[in-house]
Each structure stands twice: as C-alpha cells, then as structure tokens.
mmCIF file as Biopython writes it, N, C-alpha, C and O atoms, coordinates in Angstrom:
data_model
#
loop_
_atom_site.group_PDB
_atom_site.id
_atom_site.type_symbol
_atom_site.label_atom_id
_atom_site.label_alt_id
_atom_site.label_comp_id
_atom_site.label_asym_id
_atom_site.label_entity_id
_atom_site.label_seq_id
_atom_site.pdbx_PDB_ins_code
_atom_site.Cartn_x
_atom_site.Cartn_y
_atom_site.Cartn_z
_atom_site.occupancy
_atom_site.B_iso_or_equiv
_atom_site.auth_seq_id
_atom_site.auth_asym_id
_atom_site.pdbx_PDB_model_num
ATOM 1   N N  . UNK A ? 1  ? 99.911 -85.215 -44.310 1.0 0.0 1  A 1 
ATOM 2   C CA . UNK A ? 1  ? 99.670 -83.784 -44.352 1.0 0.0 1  A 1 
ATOM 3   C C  . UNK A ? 1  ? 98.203 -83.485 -44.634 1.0 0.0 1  A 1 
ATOM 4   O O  . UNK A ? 1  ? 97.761 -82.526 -44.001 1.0 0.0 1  A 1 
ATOM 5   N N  . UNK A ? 2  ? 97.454 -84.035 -45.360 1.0 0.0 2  A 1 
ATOM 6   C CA . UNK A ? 2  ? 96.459 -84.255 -45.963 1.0 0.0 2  A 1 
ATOM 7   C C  . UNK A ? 2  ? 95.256 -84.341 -44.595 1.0 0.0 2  A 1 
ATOM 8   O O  . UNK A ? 2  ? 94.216 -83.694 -44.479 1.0 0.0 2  A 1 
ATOM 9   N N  . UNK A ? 3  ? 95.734 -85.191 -43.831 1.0 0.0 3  A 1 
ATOM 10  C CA . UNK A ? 3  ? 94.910 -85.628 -42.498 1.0 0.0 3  A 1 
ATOM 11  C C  . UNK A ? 3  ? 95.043 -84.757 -41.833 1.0 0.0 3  A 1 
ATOM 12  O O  . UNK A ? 3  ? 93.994 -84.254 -41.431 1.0 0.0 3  A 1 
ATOM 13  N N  . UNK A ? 4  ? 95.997 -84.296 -41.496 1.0 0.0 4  A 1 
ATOM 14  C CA . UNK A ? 4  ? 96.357 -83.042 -40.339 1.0 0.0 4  A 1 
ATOM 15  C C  . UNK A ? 4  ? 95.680 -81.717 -41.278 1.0 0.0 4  A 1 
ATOM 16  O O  . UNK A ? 4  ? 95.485 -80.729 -40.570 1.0 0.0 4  A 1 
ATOM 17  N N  . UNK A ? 5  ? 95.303 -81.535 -42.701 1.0 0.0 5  A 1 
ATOM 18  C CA . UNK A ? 5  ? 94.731 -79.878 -42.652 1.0 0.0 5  A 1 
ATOM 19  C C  . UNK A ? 5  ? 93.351 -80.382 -42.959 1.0 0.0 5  A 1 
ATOM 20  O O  . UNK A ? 5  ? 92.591 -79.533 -43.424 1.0 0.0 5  A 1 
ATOM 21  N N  . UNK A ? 6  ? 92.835 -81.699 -42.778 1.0 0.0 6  A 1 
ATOM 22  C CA . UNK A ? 6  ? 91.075 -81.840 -42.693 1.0 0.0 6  A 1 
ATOM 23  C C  . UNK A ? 6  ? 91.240 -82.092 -41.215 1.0 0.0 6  A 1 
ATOM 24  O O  . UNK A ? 6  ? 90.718 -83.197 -41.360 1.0 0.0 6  A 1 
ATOM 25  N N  . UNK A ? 7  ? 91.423 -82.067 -40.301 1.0 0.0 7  A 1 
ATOM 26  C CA . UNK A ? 7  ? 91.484 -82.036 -39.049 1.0 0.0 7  A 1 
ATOM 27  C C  . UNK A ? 7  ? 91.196 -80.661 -38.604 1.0 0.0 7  A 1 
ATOM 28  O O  . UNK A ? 7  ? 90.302 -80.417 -37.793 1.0 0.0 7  A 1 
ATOM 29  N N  . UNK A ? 8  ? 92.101 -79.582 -39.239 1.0 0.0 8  A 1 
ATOM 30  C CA . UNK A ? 8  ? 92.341 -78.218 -38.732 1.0 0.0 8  A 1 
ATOM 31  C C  . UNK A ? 8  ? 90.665 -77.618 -39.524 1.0 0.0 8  A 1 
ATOM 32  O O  . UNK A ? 8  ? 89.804 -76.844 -39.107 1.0 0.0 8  A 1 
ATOM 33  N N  . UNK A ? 9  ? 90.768 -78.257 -40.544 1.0 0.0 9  A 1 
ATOM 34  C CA . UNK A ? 9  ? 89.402 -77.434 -41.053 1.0 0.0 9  A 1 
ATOM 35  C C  . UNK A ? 9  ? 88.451 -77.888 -40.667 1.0 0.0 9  A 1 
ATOM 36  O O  . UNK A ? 9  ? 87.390 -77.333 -40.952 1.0 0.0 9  A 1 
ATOM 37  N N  . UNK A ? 10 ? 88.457 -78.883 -39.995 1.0 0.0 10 A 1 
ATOM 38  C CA . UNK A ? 10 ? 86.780 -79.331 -39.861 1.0 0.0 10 A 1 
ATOM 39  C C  . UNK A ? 10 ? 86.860 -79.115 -38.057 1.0 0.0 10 A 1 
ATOM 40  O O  . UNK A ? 10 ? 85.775 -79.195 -37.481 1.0 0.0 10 A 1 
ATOM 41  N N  . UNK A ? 11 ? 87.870 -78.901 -37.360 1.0 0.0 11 A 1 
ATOM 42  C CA . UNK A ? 11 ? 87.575 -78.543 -36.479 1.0 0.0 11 A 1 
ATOM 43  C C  . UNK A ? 11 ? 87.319 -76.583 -36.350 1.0 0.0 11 A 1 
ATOM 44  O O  . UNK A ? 11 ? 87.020 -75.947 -35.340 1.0 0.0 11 A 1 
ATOM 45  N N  . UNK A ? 12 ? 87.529 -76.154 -37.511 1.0 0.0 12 A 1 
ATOM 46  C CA . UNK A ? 12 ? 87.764 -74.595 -37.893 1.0 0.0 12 A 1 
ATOM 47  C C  . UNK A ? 12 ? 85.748 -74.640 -38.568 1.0 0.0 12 A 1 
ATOM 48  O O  . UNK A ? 12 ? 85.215 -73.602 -38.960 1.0 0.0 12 A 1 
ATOM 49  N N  . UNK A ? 13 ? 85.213 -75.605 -38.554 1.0 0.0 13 A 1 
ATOM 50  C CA . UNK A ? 13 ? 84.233 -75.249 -38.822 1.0 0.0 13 A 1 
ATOM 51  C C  . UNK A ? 13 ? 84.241 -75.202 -40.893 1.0 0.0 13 A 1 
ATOM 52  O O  . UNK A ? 13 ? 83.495 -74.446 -41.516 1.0 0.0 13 A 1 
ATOM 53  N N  . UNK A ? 14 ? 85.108 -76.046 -41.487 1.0 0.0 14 A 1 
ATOM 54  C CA . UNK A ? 14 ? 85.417 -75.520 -42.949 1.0 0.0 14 A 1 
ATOM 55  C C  . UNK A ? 14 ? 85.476 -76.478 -43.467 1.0 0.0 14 A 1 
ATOM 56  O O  . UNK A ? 14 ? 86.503 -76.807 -44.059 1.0 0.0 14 A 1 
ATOM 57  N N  . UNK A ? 15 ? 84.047 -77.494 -43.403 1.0 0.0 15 A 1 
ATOM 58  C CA . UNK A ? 15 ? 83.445 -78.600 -43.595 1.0 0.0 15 A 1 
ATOM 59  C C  . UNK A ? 15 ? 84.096 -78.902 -45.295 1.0 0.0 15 A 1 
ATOM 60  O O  . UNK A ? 15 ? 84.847 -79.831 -45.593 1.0 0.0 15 A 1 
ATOM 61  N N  . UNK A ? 16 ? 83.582 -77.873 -46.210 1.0 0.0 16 A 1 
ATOM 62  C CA . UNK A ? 16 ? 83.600 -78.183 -47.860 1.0 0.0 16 A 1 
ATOM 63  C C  . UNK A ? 16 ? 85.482 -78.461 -47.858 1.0 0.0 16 A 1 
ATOM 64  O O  . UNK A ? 16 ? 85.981 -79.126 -48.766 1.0 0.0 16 A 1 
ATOM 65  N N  . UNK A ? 17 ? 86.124 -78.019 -47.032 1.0 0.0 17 A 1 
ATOM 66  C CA . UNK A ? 17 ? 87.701 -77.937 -47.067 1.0 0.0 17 A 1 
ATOM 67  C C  . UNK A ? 17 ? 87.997 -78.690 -46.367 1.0 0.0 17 A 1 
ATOM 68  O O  . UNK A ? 17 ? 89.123 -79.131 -46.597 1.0 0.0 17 A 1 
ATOM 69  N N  . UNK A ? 18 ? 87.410 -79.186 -45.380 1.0 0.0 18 A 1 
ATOM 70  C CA . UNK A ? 18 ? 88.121 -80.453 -44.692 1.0 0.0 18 A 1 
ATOM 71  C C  . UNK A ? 18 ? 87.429 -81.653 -45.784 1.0 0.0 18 A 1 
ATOM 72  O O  . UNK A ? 18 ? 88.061 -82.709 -45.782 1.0 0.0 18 A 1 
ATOM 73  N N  . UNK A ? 19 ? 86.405 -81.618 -46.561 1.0 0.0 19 A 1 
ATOM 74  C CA . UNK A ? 19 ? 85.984 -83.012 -47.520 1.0 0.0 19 A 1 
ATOM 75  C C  . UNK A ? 19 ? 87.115 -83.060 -48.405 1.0 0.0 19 A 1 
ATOM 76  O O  . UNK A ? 19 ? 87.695 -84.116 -48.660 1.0 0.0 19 A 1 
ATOM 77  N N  . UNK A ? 20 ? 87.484 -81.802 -48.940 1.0 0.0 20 A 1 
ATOM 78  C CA . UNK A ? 20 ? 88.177 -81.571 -50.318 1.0 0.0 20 A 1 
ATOM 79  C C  . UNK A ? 20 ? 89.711 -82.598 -49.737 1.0 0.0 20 A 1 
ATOM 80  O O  . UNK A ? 20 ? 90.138 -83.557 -50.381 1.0 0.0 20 A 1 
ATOM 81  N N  . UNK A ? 21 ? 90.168 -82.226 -48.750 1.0 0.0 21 A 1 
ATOM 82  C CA . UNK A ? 21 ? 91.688 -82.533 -47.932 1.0 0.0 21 A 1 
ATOM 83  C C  . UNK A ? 21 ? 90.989 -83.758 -47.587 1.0 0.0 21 A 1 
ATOM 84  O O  . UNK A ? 21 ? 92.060 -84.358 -47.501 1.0 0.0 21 A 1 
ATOM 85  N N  . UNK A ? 22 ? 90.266 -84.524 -47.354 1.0 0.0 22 A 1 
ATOM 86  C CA . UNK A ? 22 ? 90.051 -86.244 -46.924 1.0 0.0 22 A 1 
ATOM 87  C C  . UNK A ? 22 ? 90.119 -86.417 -48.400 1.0 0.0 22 A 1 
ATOM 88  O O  . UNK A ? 22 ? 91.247 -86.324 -48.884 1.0 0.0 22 A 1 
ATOM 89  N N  . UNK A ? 23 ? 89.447 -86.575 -48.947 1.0 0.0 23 A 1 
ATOM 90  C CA . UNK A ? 23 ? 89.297 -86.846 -50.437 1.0 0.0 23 A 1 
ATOM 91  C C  . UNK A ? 23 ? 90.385 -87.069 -51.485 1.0 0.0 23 A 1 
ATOM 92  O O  . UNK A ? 23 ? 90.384 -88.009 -52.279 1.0 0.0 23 A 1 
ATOM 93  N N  . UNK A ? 24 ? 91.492 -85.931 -51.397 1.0 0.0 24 A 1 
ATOM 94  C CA . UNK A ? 24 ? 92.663 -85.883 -51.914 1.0 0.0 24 A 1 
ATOM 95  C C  . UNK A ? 24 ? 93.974 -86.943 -50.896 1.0 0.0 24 A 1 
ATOM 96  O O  . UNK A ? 24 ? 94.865 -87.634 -51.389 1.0 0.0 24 A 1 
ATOM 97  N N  . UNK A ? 25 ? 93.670 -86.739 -49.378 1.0 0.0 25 A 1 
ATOM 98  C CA . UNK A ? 25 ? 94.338 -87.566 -48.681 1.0 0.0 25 A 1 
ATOM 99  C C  . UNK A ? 25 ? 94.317 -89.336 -49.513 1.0 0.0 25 A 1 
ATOM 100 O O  . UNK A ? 25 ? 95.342 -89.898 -49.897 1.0 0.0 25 A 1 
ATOM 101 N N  . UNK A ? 26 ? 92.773 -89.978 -49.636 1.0 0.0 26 A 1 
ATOM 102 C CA . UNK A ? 26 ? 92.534 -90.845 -50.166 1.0 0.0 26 A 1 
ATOM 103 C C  . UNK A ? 26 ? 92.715 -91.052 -51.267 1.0 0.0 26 A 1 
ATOM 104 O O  . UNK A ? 26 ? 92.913 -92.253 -51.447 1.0 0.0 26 A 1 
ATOM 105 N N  . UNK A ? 27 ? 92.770 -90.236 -52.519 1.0 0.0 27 A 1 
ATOM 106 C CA . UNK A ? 27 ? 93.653 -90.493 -53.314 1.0 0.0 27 A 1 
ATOM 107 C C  . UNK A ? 27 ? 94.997 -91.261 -53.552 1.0 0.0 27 A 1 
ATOM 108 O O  . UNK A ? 27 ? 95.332 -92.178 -54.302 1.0 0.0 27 A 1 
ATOM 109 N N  . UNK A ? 28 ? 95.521 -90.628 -52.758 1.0 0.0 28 A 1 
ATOM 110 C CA . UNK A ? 28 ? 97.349 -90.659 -52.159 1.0 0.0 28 A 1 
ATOM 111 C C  . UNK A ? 28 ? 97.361 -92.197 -51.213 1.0 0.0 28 A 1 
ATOM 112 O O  . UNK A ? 28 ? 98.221 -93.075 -51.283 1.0 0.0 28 A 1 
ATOM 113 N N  . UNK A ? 29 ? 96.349 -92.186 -50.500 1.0 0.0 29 A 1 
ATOM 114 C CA . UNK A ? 29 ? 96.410 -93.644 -49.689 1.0 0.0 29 A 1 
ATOM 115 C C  . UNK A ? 29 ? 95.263 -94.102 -49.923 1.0 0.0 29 A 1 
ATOM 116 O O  . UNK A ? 29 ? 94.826 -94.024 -48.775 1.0 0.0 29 A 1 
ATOM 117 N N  . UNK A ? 30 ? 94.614 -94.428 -50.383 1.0 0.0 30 A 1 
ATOM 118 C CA . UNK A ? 30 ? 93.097 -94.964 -50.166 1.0 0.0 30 A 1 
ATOM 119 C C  . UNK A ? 30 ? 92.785 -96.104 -49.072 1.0 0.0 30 A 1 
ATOM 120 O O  . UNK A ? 30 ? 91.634 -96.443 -48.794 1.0 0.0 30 A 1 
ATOM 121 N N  . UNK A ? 31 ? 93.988 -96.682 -48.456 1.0 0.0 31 A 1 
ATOM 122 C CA . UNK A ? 31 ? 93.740 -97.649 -47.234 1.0 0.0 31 A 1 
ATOM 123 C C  . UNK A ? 31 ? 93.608 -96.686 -46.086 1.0 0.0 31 A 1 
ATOM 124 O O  . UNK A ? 31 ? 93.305 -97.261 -45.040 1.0 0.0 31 A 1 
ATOM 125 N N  . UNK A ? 32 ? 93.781 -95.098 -45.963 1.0 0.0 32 A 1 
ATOM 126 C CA . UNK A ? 32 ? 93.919 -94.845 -44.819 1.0 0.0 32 A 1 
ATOM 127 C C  . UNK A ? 32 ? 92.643 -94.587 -43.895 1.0 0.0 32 A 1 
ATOM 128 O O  . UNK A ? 32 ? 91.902 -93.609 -43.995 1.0 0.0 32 A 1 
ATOM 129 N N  . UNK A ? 33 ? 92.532 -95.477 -43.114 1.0 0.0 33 A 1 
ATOM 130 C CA . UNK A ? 33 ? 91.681 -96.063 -41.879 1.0 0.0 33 A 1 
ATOM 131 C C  . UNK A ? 33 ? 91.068 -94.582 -41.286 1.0 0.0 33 A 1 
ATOM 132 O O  . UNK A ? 33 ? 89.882 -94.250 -41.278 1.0 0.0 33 A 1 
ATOM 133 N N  . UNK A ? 34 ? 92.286 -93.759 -40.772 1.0 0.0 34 A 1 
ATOM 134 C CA . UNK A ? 34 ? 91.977 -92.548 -40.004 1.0 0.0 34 A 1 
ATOM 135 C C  . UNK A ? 34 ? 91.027 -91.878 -40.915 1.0 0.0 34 A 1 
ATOM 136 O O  . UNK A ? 34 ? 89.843 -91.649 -40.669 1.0 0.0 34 A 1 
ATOM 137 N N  . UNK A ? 35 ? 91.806 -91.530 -42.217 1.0 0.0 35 A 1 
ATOM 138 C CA . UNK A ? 35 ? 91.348 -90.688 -43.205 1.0 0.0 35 A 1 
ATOM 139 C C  . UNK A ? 35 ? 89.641 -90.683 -43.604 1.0 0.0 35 A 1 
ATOM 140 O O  . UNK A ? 35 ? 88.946 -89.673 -43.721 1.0 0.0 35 A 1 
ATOM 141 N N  . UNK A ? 36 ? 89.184 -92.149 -43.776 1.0 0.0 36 A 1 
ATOM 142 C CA . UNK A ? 36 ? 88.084 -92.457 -44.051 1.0 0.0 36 A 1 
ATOM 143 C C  . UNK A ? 36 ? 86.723 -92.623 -42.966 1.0 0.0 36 A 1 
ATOM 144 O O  . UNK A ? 36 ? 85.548 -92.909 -43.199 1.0 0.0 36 A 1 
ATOM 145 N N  . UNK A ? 37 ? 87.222 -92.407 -42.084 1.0 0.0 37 A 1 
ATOM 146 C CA . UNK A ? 37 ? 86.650 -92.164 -40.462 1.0 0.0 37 A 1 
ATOM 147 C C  . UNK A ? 37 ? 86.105 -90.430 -40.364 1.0 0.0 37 A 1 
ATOM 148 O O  . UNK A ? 37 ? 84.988 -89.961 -40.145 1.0 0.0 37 A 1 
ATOM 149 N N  . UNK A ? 38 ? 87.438 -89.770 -40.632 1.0 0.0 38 A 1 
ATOM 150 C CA . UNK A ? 38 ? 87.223 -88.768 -40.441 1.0 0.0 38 A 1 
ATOM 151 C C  . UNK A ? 38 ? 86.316 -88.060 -41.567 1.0 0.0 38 A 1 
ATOM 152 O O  . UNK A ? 38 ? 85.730 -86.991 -41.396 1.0 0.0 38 A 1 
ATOM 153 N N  . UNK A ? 39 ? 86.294 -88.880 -42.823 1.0 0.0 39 A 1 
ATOM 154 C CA . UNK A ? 39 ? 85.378 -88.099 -44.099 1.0 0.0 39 A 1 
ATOM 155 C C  . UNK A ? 39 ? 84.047 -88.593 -43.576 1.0 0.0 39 A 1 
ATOM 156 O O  . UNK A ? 39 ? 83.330 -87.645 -43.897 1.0 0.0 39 A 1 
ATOM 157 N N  . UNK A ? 40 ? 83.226 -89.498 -42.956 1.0 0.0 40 A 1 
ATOM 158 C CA . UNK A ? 40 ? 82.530 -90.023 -42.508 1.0 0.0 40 A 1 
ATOM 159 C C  . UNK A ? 40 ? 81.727 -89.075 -41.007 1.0 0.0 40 A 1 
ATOM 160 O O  . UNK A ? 40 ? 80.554 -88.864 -40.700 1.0 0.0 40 A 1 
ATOM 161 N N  . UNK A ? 41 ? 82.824 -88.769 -40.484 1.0 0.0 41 A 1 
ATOM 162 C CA . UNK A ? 41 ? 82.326 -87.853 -39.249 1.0 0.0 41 A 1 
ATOM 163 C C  . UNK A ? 41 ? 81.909 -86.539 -39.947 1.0 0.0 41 A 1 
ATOM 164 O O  . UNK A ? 41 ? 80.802 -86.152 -39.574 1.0 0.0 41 A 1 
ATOM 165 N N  . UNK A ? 42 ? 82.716 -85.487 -41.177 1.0 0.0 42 A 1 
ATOM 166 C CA . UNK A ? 42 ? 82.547 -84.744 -41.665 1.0 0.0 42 A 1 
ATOM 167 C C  . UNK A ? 42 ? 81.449 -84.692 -42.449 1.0 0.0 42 A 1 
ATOM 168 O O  . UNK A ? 42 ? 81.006 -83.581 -42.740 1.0 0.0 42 A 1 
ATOM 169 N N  . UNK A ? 43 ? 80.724 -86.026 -42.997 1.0 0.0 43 A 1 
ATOM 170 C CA . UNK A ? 43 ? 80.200 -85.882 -44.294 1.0 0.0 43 A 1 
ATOM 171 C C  . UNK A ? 43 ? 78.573 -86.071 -43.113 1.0 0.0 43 A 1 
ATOM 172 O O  . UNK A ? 43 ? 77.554 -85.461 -43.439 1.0 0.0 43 A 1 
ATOM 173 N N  . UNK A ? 44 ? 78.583 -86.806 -42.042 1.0 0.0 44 A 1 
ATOM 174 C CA . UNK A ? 44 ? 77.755 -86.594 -40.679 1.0 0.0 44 A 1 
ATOM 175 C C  . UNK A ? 44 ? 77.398 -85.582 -40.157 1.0 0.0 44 A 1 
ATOM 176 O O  . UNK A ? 44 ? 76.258 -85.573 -39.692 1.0 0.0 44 A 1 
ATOM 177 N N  . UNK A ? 45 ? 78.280 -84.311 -40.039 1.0 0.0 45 A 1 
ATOM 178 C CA . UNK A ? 45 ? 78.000 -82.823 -39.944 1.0 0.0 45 A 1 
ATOM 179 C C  . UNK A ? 45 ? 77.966 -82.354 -40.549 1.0 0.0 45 A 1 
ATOM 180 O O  . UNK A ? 45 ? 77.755 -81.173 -40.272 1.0 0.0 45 A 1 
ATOM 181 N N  . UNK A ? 46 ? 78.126 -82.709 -41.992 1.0 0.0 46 A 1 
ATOM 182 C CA . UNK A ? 46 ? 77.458 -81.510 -43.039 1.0 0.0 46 A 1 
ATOM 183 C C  . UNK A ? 46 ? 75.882 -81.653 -42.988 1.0 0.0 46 A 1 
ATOM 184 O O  . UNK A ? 46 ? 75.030 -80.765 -42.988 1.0 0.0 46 A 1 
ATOM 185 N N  . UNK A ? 47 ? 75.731 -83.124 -42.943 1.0 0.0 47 A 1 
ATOM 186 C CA . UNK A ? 47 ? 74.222 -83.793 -43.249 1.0 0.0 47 A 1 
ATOM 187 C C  . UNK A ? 47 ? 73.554 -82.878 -42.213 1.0 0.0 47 A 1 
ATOM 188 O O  . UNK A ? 47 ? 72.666 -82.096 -42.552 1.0 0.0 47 A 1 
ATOM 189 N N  . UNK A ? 48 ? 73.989 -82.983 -40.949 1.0 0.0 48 A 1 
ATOM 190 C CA . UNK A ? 48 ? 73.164 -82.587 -39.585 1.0 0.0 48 A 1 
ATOM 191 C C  . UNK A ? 48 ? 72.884 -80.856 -39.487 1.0 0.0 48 A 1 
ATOM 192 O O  . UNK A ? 48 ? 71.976 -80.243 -38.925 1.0 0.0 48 A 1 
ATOM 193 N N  . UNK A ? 49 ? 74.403 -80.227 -40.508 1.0 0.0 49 A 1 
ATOM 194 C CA . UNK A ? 49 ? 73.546 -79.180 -40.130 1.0 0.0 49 A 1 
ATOM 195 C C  . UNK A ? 49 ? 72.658 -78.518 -41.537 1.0 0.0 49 A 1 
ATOM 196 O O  . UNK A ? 49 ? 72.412 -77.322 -41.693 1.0 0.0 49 A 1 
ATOM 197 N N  . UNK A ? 50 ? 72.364 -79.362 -42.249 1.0 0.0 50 A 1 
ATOM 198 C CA . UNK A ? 50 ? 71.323 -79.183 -43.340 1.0 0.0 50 A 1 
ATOM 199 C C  . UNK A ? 50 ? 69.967 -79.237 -43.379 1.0 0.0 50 A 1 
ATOM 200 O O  . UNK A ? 50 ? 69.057 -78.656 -43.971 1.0 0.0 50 A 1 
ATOM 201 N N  . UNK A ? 51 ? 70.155 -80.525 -42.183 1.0 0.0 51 A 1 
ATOM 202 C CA . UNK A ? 51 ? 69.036 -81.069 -41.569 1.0 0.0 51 A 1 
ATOM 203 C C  . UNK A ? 51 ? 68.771 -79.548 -40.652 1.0 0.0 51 A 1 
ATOM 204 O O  . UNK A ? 51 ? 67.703 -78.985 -40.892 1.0 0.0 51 A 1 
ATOM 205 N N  . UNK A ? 52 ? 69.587 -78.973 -39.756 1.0 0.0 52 A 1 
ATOM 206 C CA . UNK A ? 52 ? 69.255 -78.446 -39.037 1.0 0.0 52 A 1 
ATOM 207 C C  . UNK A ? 52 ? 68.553 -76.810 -39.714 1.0 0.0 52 A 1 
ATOM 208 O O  . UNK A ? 52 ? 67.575 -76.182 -39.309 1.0 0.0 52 A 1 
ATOM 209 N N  . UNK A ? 53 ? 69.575 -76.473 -40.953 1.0 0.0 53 A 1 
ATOM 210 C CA . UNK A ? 53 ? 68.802 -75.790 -41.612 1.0 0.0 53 A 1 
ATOM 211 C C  . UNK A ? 53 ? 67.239 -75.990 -42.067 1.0 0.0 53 A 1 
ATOM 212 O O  . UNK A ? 53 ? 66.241 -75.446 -41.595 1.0 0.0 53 A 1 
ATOM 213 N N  . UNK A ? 54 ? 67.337 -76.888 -43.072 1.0 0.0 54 A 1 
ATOM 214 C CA . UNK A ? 54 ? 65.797 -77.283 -43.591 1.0 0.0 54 A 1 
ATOM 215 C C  . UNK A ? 54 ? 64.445 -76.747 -42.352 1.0 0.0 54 A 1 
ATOM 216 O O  . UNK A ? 54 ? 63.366 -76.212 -42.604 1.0 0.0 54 A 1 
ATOM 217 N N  . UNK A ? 55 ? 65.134 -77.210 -40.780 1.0 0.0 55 A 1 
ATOM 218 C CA . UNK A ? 55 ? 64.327 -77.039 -40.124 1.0 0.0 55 A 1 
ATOM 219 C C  . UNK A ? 55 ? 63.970 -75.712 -39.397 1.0 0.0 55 A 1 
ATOM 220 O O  . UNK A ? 55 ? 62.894 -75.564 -38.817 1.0 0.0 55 A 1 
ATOM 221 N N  . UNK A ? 56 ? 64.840 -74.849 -39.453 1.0 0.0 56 A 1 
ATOM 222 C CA . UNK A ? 56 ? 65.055 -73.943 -39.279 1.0 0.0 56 A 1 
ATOM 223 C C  . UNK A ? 56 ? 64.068 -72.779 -40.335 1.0 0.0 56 A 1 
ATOM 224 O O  . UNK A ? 56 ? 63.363 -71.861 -39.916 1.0 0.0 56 A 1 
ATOM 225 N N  . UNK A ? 57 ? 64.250 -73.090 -41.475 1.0 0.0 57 A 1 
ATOM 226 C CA . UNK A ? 57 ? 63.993 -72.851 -42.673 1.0 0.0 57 A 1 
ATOM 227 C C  . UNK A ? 57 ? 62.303 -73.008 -42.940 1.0 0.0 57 A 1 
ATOM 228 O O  . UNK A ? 57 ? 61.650 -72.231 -43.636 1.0 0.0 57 A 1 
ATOM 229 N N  . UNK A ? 58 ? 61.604 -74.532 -42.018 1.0 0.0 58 A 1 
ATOM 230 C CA . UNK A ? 58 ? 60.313 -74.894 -42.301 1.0 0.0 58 A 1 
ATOM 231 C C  . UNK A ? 58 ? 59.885 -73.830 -41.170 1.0 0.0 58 A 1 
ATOM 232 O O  . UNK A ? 58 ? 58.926 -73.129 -41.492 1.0 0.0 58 A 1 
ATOM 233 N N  . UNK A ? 59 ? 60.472 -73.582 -39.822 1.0 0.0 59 A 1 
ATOM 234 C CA . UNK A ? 59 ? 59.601 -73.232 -38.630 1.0 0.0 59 A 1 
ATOM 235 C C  . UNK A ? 59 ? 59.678 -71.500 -38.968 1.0 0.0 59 A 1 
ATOM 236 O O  . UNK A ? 59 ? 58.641 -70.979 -38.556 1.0 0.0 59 A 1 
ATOM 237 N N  . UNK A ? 60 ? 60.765 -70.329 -39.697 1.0 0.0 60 A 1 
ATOM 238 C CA . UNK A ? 60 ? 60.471 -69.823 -40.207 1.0 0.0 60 A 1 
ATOM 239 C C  . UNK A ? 60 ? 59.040 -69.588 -40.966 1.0 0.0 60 A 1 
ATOM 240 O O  . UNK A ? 60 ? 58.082 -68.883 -40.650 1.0 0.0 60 A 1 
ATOM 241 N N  . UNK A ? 61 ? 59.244 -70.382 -41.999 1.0 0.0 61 A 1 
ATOM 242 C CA . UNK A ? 61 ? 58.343 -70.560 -42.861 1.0 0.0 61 A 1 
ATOM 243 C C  . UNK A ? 61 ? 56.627 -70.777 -42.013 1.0 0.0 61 A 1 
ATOM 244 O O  . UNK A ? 61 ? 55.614 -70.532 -42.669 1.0 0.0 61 A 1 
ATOM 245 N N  . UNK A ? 62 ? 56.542 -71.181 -40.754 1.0 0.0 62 A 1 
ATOM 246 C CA . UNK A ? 62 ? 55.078 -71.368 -40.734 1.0 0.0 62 A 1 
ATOM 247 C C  . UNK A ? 62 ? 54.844 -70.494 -39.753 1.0 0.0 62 A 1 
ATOM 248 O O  . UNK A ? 62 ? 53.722 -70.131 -39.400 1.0 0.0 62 A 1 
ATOM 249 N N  . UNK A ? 63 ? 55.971 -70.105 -39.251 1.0 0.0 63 A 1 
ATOM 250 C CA . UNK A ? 63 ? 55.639 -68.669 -38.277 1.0 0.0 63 A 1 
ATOM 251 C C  . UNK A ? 63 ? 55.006 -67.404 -38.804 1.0 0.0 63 A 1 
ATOM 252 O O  . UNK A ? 63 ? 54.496 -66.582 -38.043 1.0 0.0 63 A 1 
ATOM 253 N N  . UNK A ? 64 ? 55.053 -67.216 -40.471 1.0 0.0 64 A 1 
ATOM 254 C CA . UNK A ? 64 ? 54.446 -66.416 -40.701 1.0 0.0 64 A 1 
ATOM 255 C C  . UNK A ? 64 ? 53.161 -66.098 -41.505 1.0 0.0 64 A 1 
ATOM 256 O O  . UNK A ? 64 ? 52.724 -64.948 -41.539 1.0 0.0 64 A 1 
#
C-alpha cells in the first residue's frame, strides 16, 4: 500500500509525500527492492529541481 501511494504522489508531483510513504513502506519491509528504487528516483527529483531553482534564483539575481 505504501508503494502504490508514493507512486500516486510522486507522479502527482508531491515529492515530500511520496519520501514520507517510501520511507514508512521501508520500515515495514526494508528488503523492498521496488521501494528503494523508487526513494532514489524521488530523492533525484527533489535534488534536480533545487538545482533547478538555485539556478533560476542566481540568473534572477544577476539580471538585475
């Protein structure tokens, strides 16, 4: 159950809620293969769009 609502949230764009639901999934199984794949792809798009902020954030910043 756990896998199937970080699936729905991280394809819903609800990154902090699909970590929270991998996280607790792994709790409950900590071998699960899928589970730890998918916190990995998630924890990859949080990074990227931080990154994408920061940059966003610098080119702001020298535009003015």
């Amino acid at each position: 159950a756990y896998y199937r609502a970080a699936k729905a949230a991280f394809s819903l764009g609800l990154l902090l809620e699909a970590t929270s639901f991998c996280r607790k999934g792994l709790e409950v199984l900590p071998t699960n293969e899928d589970m730890k794949k998918l916190l990995k792809q998630i924890e990859l798009k949080i990074e990227e769009d931080e990154n994408r902020k920061a940059q966003v954030s610098k080119a702001l910043g020298a535009a003015k």
